[in-house]
LOFILO-885043 format. One line per field, with one value per residue (C-alpha): chain; residue number from 1; x, y negated, z. Coordinates in steps of 0.5 Angstrom, whole numbers. Each point is the difference from the previous one (the first is absolute). Example, Ala and Ser with C-alpha at 12.3 -4.5 7.8 and 13.67 -1.06 7.14 Angstrom:
BEGIN
vovo: (A:A)
lomar: (1:2)
c1: (25:2)
c2: (9:-7)
c3: (16:-2)
***
This chain:
BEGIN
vovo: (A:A:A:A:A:A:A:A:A:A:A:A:A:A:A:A:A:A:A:A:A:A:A:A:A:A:A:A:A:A:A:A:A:A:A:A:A:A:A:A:A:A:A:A:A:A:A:A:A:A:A:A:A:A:A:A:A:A:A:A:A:A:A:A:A:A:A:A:A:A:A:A:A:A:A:A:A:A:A:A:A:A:A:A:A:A:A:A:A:A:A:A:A:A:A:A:A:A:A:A:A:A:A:A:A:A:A:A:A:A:A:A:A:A:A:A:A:A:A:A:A:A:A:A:A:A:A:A:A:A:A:A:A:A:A:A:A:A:A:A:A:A:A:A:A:A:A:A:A:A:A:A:A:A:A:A:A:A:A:A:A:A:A:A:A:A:A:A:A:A:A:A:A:A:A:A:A:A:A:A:A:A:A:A:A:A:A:A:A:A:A:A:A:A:A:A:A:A:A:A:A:A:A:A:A:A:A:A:A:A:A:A:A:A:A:A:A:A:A:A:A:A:A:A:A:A:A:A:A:A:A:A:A:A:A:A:A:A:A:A:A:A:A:A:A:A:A:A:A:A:A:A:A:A:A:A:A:A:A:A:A:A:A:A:A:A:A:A:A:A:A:A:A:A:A:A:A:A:A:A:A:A:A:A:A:A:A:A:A:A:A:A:A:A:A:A:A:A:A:A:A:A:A:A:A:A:A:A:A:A:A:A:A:A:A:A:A:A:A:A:A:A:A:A:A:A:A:A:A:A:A:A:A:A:A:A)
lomar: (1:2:3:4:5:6:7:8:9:10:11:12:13:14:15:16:17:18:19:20:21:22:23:24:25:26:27:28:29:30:31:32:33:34:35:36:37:38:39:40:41:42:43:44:45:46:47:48:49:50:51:52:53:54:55:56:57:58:59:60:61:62:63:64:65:66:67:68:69:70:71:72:73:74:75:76:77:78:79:80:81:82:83:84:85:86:87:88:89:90:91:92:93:94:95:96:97:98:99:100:101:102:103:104:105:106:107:108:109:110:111:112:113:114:115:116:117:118:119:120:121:122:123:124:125:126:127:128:129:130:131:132:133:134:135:136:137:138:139:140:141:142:143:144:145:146:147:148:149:150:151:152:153:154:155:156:157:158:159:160:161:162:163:164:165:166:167:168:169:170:171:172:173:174:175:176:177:178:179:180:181:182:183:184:185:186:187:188:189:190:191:192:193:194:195:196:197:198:199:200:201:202:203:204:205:206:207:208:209:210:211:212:213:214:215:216:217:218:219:220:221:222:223:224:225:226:227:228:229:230:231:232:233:234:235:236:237:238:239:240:241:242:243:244:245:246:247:248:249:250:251:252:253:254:255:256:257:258:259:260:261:262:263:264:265:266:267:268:269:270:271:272:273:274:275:276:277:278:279:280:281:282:283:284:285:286:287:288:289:290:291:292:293:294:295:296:297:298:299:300:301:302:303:304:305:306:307:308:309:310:311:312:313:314:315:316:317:318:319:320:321:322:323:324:325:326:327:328:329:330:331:332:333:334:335:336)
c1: (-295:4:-2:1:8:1:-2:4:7:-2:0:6:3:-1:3:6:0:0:4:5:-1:1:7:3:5:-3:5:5:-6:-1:6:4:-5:2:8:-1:-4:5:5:-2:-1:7:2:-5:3:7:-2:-3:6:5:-4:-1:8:1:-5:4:7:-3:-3:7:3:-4:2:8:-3:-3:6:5:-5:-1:8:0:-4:3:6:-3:-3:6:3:-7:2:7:-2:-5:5:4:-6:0:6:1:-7:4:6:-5:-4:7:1:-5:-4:6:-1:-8:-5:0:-5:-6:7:4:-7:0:7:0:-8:1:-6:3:-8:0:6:0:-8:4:6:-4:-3:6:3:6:2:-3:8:-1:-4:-7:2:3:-5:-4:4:2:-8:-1:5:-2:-8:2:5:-5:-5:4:2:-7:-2:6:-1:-8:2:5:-6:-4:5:1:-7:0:6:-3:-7:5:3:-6:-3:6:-1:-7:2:5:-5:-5:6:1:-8:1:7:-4:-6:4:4:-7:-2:2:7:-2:-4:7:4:-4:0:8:0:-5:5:7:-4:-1:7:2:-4:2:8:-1:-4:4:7:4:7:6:3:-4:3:1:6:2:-3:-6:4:3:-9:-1:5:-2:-8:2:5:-6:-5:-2:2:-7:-4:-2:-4:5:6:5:6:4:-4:-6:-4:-7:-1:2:6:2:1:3:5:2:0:4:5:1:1:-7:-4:-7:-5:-3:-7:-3:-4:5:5:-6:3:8:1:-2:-7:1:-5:-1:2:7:2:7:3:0:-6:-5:-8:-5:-6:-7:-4:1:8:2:5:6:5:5:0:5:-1:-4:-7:3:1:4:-5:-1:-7:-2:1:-3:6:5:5:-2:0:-7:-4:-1:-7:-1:-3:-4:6:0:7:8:5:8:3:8)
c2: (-34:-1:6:4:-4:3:7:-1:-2:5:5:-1:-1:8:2:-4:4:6:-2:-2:7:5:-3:2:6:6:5:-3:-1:8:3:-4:5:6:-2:0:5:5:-2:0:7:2:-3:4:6:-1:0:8:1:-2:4:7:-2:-1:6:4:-2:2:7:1:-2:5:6:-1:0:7:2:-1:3:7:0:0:5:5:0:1:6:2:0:3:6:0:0:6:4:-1:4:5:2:0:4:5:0:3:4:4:0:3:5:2:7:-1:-2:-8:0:-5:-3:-1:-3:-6:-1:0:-5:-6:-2:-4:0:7:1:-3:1:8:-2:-2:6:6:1:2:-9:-1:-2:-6:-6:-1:-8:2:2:-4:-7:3:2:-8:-2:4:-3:-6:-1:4:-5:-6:3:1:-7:-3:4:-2:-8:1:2:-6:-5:3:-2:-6:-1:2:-4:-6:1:1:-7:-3:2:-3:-6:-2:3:-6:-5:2:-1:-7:-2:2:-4:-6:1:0:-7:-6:-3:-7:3:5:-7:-2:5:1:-8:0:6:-4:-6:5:2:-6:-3:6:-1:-8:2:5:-4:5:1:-2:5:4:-1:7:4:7:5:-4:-4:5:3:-8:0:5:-1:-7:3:4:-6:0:8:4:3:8:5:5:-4:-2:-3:-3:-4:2:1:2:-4:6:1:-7:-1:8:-3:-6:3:5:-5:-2:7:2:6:-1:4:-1:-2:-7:4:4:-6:-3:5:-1:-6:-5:-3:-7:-5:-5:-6:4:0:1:0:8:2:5:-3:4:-1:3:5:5:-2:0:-5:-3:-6:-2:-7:-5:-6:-8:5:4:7:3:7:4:-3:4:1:-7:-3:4:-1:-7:-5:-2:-3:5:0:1:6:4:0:5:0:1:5:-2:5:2)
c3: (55:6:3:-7:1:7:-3:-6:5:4:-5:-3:7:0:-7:2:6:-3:-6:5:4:-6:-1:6:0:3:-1:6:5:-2:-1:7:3:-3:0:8:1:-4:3:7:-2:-3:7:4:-4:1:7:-1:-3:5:6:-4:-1:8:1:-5:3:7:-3:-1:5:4:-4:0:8:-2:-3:5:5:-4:0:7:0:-4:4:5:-3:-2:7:3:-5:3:7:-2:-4:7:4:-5:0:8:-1:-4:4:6:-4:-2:7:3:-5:-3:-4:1:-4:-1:-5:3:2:-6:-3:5:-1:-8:1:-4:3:6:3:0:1:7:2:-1:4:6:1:0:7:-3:-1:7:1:-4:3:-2:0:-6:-5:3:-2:-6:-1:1:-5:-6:2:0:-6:-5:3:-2:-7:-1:2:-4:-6:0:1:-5:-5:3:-2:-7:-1:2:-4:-5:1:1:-6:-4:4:-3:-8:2:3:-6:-5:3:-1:-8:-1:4:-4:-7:2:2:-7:-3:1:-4:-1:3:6:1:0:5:4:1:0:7:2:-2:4:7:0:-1:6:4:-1:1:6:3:-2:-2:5:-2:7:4:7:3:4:1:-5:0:-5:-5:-1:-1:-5:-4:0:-2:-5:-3:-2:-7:-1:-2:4:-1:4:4:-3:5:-5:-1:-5:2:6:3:8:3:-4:1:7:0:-5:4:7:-3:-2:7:3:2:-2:-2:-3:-7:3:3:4:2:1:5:5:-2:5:7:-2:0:1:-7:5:2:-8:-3:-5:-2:3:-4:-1:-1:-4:0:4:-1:-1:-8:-1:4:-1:3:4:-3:5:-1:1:-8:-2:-4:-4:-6:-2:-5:-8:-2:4:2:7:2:6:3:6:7:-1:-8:2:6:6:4:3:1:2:1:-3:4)
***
């Protein structure tokens, strides 16, 4: 009977162990993984985003660069052109002189050429020019080389950075697509799990803003001052790829604005920005640096003092102040 008893006990120890087991929530310890695991990608979307952005803002760069050279260029075609006009006339003006009531035919036929190569390549062989200086055709040769192998060149770097403008911009479409399909899911869970999902967010924030304690007043001089004050200005305004205000910003677009501010130019690109200054090591800091994250670089702040700094984040926060190191650093530039 006694060892029937402890059977028994043993028995009805296990039912309430599994009775017990059976009434706990499943739904959390399921869903808390699956809240993480979206939002985790939403973020590392965000991050894709913002690089195909800064590699756009580069592309563009790169072609207004283009721009500006193909227009050098053609003026100097344009004076290439004058300058052989010149030599024509100069040609005809001997010509008229020295075969004067002959046939000049072959002649007339090298002076009305429009083809420069041939046009000289017959030059250098008529006696009857043996008056102007060899020097000058030669160079003159050189030069109508060398610019039509530079305007071949731009004209071919010129179809290459509309590719690749082109492909950053279909890279672009791709990453927001990926964004929506990562939104619409996140919409898709149930409402408690949406509350504790924005509630774990709020409390983040709020542990970084406690962390990182706002400023009330940035210590910063000269025109450091006036970016710093612009940047911090711009706390709360949303964030938006390829915005550069005034109330929204891209990274990039940011810290362009707010040392604009200031009187400095700077490009509309963080990799770009990265070569706009003196690099400054992280124990020099000051207020207005630049700080770039991330290898190869995609994201810049702007250093506000007290180990913080001041950035366009990304769409789920906004311009905002954090800590130096909240991302992968990777260095600083004063601007001025």
């Amino acid at each position: 009977m006694t060892y029937d008893r402890k059977r028994l006990g043993s028995a009805l120890l296990g039912i309430t162990a599994i009775a017990a087991i059976g009434f706990v929530p499943a739904s959390p310890a399921q869903a808390e993984p699956e809240i993480a695991d979206v939002k985790e990608r939403v973020e590392r979307l965000y991050h894709e985003a913002e690089q195909a952005q800064e590699r756009y803002n580069d592309a563009k760069l790169d072609l207004t660069e283009l721009r500006r050279e193909l227009g050098s260029l053609r003026a100097d075609e344009r004076r290439q052109d004058a300058r052989l006009e010149a030599v024509r006339a100069q040609v005809t003006d001997s010509v008229r002189r020295q075969f004067e009531g002959e046939s000049i035919s072959t002649v007339g036929q090298v002076v009305v050429s429009d083809d420069p190569a041939a046009f000289l390549g017959q030059m250098s062989t008529m006696s009857s020019f043996s008056q102007l200086q060899d020097s000058l055709f030669t160079d003159y040769s050189t030069e109508v080389e060398a610019l039509t192998l530079r305007e071949e060149a731009t004209a071919d770097r010129a179809s290459d950075i509309a590719a690749t403008t082109a492909q950053l911009a279909e890279e672009k479409d791709a990453v927001e697509s990926k964004l929506d399909e990562a939104k619409e899911l996140l919409a898709t869970l149930e409402e408690e799990e949406r509350e504790r999902l924005l509630a774990t967010s709020n409390e983040t924030t709020s542990r970084s803003t406690s962390a990182t304690r706002m400023p009330a007043s940035v210590p910063a001089s000269g025109r450091a001052a006036a970016a710093v004050s612009y940047a911090m200005a711009q706390v709360g305004d949303a964030y938006v790829y390829g915005a550069t205000g005034d109330s929204a910003f891209d990274c990039s677009g940011l810290t362009m604005r707010a040392w604009g501010a200031a009187g400095v130019g700077l490009p509309h690109s963080s990799s770009a920005q990265y070569g706009s200054g003196a690099h400054i090591a992280a124990s020099a800091l000051q207020p207005g640096d630049l700080v770039f994250y991330y290898s190869p670089i995609s994201h810049v702040g702007m250093y506000i003092g007290n180990g913080m700094i001041v950035h366009a984040a990304n769409p789920s926060t906004g311009v905002q102040v954090t800590g130096l190191y909240s991302m992968p650093y990777v260095g600083a530039v004063r601007p001025g």
